[in-house]
N, C-alpha and C positions, 0 to 999 in steps of 0.2 A: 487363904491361898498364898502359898510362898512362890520364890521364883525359882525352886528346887521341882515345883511340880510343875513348870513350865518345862524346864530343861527335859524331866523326863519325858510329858505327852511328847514334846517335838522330838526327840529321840527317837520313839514308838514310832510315830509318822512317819518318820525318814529311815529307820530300818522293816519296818513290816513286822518287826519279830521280836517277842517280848525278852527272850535268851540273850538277842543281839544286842537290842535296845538298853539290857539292863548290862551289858559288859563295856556298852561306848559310854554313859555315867557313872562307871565303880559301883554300882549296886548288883547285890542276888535279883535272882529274878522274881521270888516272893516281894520284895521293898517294892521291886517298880509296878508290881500290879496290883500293892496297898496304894503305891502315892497315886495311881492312875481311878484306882475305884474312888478314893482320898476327892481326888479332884471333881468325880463326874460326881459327886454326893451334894458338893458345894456348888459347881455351877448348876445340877438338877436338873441334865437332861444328859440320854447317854452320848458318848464322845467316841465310841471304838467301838465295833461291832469283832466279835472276836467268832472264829471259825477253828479247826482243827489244822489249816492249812497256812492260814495268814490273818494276821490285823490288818481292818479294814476301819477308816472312821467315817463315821455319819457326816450327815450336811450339816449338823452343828458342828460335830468336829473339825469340817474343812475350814469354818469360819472363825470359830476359836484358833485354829494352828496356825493363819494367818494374824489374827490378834497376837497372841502369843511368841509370834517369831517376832514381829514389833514390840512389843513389851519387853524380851530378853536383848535386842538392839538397842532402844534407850537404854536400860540397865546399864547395857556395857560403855557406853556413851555416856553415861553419869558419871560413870567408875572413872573413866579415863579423864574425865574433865577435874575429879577430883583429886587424881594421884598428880594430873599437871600441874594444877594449884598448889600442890603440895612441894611440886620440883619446882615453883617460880616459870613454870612457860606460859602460865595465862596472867590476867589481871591488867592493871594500870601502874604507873609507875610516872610522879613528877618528879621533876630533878630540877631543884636551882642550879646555879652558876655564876661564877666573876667572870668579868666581860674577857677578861686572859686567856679565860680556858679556850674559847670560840678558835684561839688561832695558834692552840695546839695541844690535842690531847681529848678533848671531848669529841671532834667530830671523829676520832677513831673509836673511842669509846662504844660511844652512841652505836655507832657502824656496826662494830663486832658484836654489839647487843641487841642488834633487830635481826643479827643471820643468825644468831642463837636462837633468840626469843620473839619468833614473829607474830606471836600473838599477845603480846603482851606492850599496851597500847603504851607511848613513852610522851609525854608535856614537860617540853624544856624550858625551864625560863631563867629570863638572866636579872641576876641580883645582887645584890651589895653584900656581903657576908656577915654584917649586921641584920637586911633584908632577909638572909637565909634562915636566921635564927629566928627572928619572928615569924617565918611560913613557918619552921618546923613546929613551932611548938603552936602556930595554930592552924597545925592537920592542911596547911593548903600544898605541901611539897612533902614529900618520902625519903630525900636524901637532897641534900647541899653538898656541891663541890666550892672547897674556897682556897685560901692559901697556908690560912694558918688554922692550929686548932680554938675553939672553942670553950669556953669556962662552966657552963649554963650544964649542974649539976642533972638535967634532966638530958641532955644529948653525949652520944657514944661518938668517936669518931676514927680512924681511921688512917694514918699516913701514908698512902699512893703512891708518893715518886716527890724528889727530892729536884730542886733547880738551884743552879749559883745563880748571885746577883750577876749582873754588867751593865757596863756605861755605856747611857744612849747619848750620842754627840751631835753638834753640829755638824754636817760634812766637811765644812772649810774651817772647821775648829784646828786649832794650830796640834792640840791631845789624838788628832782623829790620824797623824802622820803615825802613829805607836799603833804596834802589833799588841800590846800588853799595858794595861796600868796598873798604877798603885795607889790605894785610895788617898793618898794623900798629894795624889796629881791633880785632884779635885778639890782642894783646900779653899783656893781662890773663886771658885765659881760659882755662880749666880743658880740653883738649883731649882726644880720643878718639883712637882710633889705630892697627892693625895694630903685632903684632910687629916689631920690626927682621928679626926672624933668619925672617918668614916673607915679605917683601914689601921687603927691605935698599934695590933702587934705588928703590922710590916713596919709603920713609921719607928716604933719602938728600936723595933732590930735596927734598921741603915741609922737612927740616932747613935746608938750605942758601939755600932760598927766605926763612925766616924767619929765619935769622941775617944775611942780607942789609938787612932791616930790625928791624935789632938785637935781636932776643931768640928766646930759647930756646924752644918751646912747650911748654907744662908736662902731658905726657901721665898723668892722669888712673886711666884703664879702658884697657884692651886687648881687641881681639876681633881673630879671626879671618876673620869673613864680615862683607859689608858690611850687609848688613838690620841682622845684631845691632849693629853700630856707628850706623848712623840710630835704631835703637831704643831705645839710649842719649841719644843728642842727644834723642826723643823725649819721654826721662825727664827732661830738663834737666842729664843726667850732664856734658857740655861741648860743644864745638862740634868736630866735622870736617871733611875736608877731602877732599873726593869728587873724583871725574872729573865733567865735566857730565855724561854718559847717565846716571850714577847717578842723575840728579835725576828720572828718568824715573819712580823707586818711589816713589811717592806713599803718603808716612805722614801720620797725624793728627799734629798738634804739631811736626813738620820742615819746616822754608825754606829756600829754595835761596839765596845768593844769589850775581851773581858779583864776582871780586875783580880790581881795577886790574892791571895787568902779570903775572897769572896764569900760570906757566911749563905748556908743553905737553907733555900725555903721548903718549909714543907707545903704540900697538896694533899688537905685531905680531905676524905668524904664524910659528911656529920650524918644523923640520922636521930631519932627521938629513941630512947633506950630502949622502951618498950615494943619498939620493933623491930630489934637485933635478932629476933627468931624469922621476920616474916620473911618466906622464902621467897619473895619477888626481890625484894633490899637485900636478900643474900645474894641472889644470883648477880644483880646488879655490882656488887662489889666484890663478887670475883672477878668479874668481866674486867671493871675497871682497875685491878689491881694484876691482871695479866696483861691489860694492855699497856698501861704503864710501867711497870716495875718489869715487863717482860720485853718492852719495846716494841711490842708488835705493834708494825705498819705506823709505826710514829717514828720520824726521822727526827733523827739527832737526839734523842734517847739518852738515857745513860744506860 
């Protein structure tokens, strides 16, 4: 039994007339009264009482064409579940994250990807971009958002949207009176700073930015997360050195400001190479490369 012989009994049934029935399927009317005998052969009792005047069907047939109309529903209810799978509207989707993205950039992200895709369940979680490489490669996240790219010949990745450095200050810092610095305003001061061994290419880049204009910065405190590092500059502990969106968290006693020839970070999304096809990780980073790079509903944008 195909589902070609469905189409056509319920055809029959809902025209009355086999002329009719077989012009609403694209078939002669010889075909539709092979597929209909075709049918009553294999289920093996008659389905259609046929008259000079009209198709009439049996009490098996009222109860088959009931079946039947059910059968041809899921069908198309399979169908369509499989072509949405196929567009990225259904499924699961985890996403890591650096704690940065949280306060600017992801919760638009995110946003414009559930009025897209509101069936497609989304697990955010936040992680260290060392963290993210270890989910991806062991299947527990589908894409990483971090700052910088990636080496780990098994991930693909992506660059998003681009941010200048700027100086986070004390407020009663004497640097905080200037509309503008220049990195070498910050020669003398006591600096705040991430790990090397947890965030190696940012710390990389601001080393080589600042031996550029000759001196070393004299790291101070170490943190981990960026709040606790604003919240040092907030103590007067020393000055760091943010992406702009960070300037988005608004502390008591921290000033943002920006610096002359600022080198630019990239944002991009990693993913396991082998699932550069999968069309949930595709739809996912079209979204987030329209909301970023297109500015939508993200303030202060480039």
């Amino acid at each position: 039994m195909e589902l070609r012989h469905l189409r056509h009994f319920v055809a029959l049934a809902e025209e009355e007339h086999f002329g009719r029935a077989a012009e609403r399927v694209f078939v002669v009317q010889q075909a539709l009264s092979n597929s209909i005998r075709n049918l009553e052969d294999e289920v093996g009792v008659p389905l259609v009482l046929r008259t000079t005047r009209r198709v009439q069907l049996t009490p098996a047939g009222q109860e088959f064409l009931a079946g039947a109309r059910e059968t041809l529903a899921l069908a198309g209810q399979t169908v369509e579940r499989a072509r949405r799978a196929a567009r990225g509207e259904v499924g699961r989707l985890a996403i890591g994250f650096v704690s940065g993205l949280a306060f600017g950039g992801l919760p638009e992200i995110v946003r414009r990807f559930r009025d897209l895709f509101p069936n497609v369940s989304v697990d955010l979680r936040e992680l260290t971009a060392q963290e993210q490489e270890a989910a991806l490669r062991g299947d527990q996240i589908d894409v990483g958002l971090m700052l910088l790219p990636v080496r780990d010949p098994g991930l693909d990745s992506r660059a998003l949207w681009r941010q200048p450095l700027v100086a986070a200050l004390p407020a009663a810092h004497p640097l905080a009176r200037k509309r503008r610095l220049k990195i070498s305003d910050l020669r003398d001061e006591p600096f705040v700073f991430f790990p090397r061994q947890i965030r190696a290419a940012y710390f990389d880049q601001v080393m080589r930015w600042c031996a550029g204009a000759g001196f070393t910065p004299h790291v101070v405190q170490e943190a981990i997360e960026v709040p606790t590092l604003l919240s040092l500059v907030a103590a007067g502990v020393g000055v760091f050195l943010p992406i702009e969106f960070f300037s988005r968290l608004s502390l008591p006693g921290v000033v943002y400001r920006p610096v002359e020839d600022a080198p630019l970070v990239d944002i991009v999304a990693v993913w396991r190479r082998e699932d550069g096809k999968s069309p949930v990780v595709r739809a996912f980073l079209g979204v987030a490369e329209e909301v970023l790079r297109g500015g939508q509903d993200v303030q202060g944008s480039p």
